[in-house]
C-alpha positions in Angstrom: 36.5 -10.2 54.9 38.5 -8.0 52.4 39.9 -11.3 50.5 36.6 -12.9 50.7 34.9 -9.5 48.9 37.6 -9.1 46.2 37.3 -13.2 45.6 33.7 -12.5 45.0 34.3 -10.1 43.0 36.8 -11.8 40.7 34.8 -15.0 40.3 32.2 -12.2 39.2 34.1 -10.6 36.9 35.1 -14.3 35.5 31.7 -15.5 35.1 30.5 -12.0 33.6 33.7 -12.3 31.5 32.7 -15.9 30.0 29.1 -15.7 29.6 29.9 -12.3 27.3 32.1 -14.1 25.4 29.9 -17.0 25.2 27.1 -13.9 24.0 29.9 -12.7 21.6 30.9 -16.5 20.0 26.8 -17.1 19.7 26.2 -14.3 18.1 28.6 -14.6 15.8 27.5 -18.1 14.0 26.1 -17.6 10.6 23.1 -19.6 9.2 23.9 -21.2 5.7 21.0 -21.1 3.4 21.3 -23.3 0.5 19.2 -22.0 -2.3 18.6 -24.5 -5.4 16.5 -22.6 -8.6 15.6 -24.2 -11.7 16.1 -20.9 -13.7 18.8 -18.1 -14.1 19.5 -15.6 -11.4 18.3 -12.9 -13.3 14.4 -14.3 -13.4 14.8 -15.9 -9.8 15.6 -12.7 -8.1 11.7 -11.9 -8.7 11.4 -14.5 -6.1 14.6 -14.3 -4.1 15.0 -10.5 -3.3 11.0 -11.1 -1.2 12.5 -13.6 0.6 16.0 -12.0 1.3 13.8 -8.9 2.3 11.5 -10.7 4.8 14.1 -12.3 6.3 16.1 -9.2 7.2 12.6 -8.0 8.8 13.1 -10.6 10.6 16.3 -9.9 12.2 18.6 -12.0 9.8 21.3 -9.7 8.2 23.3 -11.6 5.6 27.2 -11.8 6.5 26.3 -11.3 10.3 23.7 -13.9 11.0 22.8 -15.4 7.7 24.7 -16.4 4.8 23.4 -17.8 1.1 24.0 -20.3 -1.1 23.0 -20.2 -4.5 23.0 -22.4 -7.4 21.3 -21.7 -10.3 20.3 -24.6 -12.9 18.7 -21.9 -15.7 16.8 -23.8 -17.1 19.0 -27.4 -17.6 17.0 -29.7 -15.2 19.9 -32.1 -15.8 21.6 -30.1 -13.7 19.6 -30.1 -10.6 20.6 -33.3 -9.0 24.3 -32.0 -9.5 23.5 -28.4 -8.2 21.9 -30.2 -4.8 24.6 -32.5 -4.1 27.0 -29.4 -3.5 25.0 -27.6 -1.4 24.1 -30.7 0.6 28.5 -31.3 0.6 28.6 -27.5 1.4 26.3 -28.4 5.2 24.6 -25.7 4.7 21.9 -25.6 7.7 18.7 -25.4 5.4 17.8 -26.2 1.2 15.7 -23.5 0.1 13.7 -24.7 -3.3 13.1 -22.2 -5.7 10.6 -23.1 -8.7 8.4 -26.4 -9.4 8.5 -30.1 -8.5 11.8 -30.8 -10.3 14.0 -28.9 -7.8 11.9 -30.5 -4.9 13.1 -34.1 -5.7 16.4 -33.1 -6.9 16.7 -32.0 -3.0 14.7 -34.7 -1.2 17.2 -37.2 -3.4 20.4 -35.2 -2.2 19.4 -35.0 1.6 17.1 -36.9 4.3 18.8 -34.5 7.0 18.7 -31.4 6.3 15.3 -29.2 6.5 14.4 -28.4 2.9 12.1 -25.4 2.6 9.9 -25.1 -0.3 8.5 -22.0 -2.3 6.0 -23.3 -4.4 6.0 -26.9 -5.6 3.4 -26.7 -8.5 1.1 -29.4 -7.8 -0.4 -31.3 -5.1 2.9 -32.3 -2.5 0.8 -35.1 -1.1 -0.5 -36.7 -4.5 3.4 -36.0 -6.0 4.8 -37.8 -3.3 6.9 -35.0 -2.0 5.5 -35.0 1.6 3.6 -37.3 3.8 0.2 -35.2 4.7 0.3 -31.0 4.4 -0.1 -31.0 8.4 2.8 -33.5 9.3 5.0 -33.0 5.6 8.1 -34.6 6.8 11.6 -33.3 6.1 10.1 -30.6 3.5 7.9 -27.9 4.2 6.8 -24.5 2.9 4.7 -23.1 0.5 2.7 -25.1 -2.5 0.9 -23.6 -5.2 -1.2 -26.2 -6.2 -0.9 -24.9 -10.0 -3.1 -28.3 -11.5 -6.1 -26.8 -9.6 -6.0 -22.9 -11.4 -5.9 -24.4 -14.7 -9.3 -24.3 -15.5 -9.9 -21.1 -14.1 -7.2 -19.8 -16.5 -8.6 -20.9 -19.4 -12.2 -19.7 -18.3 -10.8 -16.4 -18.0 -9.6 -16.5 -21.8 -12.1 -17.9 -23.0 -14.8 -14.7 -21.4 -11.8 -12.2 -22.4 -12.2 -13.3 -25.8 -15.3 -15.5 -26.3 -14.7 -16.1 -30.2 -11.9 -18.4 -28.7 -12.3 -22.0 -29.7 -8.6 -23.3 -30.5 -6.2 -23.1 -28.3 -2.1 -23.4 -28.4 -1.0 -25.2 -25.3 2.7 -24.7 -24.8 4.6 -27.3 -21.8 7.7 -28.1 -21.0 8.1 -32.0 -20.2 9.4 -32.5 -17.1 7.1 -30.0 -15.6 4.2 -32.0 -13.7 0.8 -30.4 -13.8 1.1 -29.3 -17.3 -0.3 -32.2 -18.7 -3.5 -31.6 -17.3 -5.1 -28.6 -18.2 -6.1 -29.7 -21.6 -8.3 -32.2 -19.8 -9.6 -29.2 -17.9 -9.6 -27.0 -21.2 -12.2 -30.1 -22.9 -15.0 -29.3 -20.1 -15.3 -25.6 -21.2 -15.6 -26.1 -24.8 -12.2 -25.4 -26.3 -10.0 -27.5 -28.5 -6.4 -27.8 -27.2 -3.6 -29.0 -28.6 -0.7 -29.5 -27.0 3.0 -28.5 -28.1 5.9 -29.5 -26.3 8.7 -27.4 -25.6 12.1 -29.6 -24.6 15.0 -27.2 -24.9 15.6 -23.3 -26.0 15.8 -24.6 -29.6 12.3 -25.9 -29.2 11.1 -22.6 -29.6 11.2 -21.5 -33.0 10.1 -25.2 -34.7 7.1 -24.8 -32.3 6.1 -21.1 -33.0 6.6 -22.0 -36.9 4.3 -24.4 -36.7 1.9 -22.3 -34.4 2.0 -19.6 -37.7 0.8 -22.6 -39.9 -2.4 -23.7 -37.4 -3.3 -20.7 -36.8 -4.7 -21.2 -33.0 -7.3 -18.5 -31.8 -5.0 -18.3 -28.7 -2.0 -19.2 -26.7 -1.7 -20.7 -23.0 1.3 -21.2 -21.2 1.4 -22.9 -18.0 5.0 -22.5 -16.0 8.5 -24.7 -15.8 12.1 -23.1 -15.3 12.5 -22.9 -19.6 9.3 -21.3 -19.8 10.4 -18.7 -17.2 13.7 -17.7 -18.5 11.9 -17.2 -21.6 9.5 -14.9 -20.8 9.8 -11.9 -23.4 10.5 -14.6 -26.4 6.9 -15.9 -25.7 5.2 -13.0 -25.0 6.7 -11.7 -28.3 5.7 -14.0 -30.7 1.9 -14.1 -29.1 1.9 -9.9 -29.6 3.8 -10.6 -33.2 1.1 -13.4 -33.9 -1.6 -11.5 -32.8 -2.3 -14.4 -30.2 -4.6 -13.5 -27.3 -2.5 -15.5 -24.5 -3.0 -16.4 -21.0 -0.5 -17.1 -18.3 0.4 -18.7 -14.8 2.6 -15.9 -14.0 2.6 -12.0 -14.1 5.9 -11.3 -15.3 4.6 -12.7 -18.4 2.2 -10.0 -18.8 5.0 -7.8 -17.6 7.0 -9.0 -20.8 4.0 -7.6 -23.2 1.6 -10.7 -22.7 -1.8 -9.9 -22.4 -3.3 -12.3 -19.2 -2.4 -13.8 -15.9 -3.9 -15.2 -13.5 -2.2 -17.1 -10.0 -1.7 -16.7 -6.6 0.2 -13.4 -5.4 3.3 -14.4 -5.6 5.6 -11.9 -3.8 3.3 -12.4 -0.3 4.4 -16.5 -0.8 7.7 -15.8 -0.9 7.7 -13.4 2.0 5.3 -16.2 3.7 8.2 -18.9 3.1 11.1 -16.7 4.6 8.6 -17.7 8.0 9.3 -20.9 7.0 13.7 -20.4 7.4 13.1 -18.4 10.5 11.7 -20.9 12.4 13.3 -23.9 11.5 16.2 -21.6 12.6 15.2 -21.1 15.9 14.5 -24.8 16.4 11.6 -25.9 14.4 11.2 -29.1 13.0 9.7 -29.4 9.0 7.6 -32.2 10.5 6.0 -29.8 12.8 5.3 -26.9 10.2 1.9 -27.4 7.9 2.6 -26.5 4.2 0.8 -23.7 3.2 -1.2 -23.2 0.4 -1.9 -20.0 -1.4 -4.9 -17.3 -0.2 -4.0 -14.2 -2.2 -4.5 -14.5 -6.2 -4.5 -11.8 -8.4 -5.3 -11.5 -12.2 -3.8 -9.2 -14.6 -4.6 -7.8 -17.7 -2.1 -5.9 -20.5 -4.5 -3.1 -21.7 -1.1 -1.9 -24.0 -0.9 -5.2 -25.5 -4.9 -6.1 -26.3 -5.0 -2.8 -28.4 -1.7 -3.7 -30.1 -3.9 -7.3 -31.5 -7.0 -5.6 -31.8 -8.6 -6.4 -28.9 -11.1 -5.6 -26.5 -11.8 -6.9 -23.0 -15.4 -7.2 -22.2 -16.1 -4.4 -19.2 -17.2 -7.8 -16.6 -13.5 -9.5 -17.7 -12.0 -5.9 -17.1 -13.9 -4.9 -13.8 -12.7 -8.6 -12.0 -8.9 -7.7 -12.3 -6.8 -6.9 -9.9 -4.1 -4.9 -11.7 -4.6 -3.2 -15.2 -1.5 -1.9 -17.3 -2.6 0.8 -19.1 
């Protein structure tokens, strides 16, 4: 009876011993998170430090559990389809897409396999082709902004802020679909748009010299990894020129520009870190709707329209959700 108790024992303390270090080897893998961005990591971490901080609500503490890639095209969307084929070599276990559409293919061209997770493609995903239906989206998920759709409500917004507005200075970056057509939308409230295309950093100055000939009544800017990693050069020359100007994304404004309006963008991000966490524990993109934005927020630079010379009608001023003052 002795032998028999200690052998129980032993195959006890055997079994205990294996499944702990079974625990111990389990909880010891670490995720890889690829993370593709069309801009520089300085203007991306606006985006990445919500995420990175949701995620470690969640349990995920990076160099225990979780581990990121990141690859950073700043601006050169050359680059991208490069910049995914190494994180794709690297096996990482998800693609996180930072930015617009471009990043989106770049990854859905370097990888049928792996789950790519996206942050906020900026038009339609079903009429760009990127995923099959919003409820069953295929190998890519995650958040979409549906930029096309706010486009007239932008220019609405600048034209009541400053109703003497008639010509408008539309600045795109090719490349960047959805841009093209807000002018359309801009033609049903009355405005005159012209369009000026921006291709490359050096774009900049040929196009604001010419902007200082014409002489637009104001500036709109829609978004694109060039136009974000120039965010204080644009908002610059629109204070300089005097430009009442109107933008997709708050750190814009930030920069000295006097209107935004768009979803709110930090509660996206923190929604797509739901996105990693699940396909972590077993999810499959397939099974995860996109989402589409539910919070939007418009800003207004108070500092900035009394630096031009301007003043916001009371109704414009009472509608926004943040004021700098």
């Amino acid at each position: 009876m002795k032998r028999a108790a200690v052998r129980s024992i032993l195959v006890a303390a055997v079994l205990l011993a294996v499944a702990v270090i079974a625990e111990a080897q389990q909880a010891k893998k670490i995720y890889r998170i690829g993370y593709l961005s069309g801009i520089d990591p300085a203007s991306e971490s606006a985006r990445s430090e919500p995420i990175r901080q949701a995620l470690r609500e969640l349990g995920y503490i990076e160099g225990q559990n979780i581990a990121f890639e990141y690859r950073y095209a700043e601006g050169k969307q050359d680059r991208l389809r490069e910049l995914a084929a190494e994180l794709v070599g690297l096996k990482v276990d998800i693609v996180v897409v930072a930015g617009g559409d471009a990043p989106v293919r770049a990854a859905m061209n370097a990888t049928k396999t792996i789950p790519i997770v996206m942050t906020g493609a900026g038009l339609d995903p079903v009429e760009a082709g990127l995923v099959e239906s919003l409820a069953r989206p295929g190998n890519i998920t995650g958040i979409t902004l549906l930029g096309v759709d706010l486009g007239g409500k932008r220019l609405e917004l600048l034209k009541e802020a400053v109703p003497k507005v008639a010509r408008v200075a539309y600045l795109y970056e090719p490349g960047f679909l959805g841009s093209v057509h807000e002018p359309v939308v801009a033609r049903a409230l009355g405005l005159s748009v012209r369009s000026w295309e921006v291709g490359d950093a050096d774009d900049f100055e040929k196009v604001f010299a010419a902007l200082n000939k014409q002489r637009p009544d104001g500036l709109y800017v829609t978004g694109g990894p060039l136009m974000r990693t120039n965010e204080k050069r644009i908002a610059g020359f629109a204070l300089k020129s005097r430009l009442p100007s109107m933008y997709n994304r708050r750190e814009f404004v930030d920069a000295g520009g006097l209107m935004s309006y768009g979803p709110n963008y930090p509660d996206l991000w923190r929604r797509a870190a739901t996105y990693i966490d699940k396909i972590l524990k077993g999810a499959k993109p397939a099974d995860l709707p996109v989402e589409q934005p539910t919070k939007f927020e418009f800003v207004i630079n108070l500092i900035t329209a009394k630096q031009i010379g301007l003043t916001i009608p009371p109704n414009v001023l009472a509608r926004a959700d943040k004021v700098i003052r």
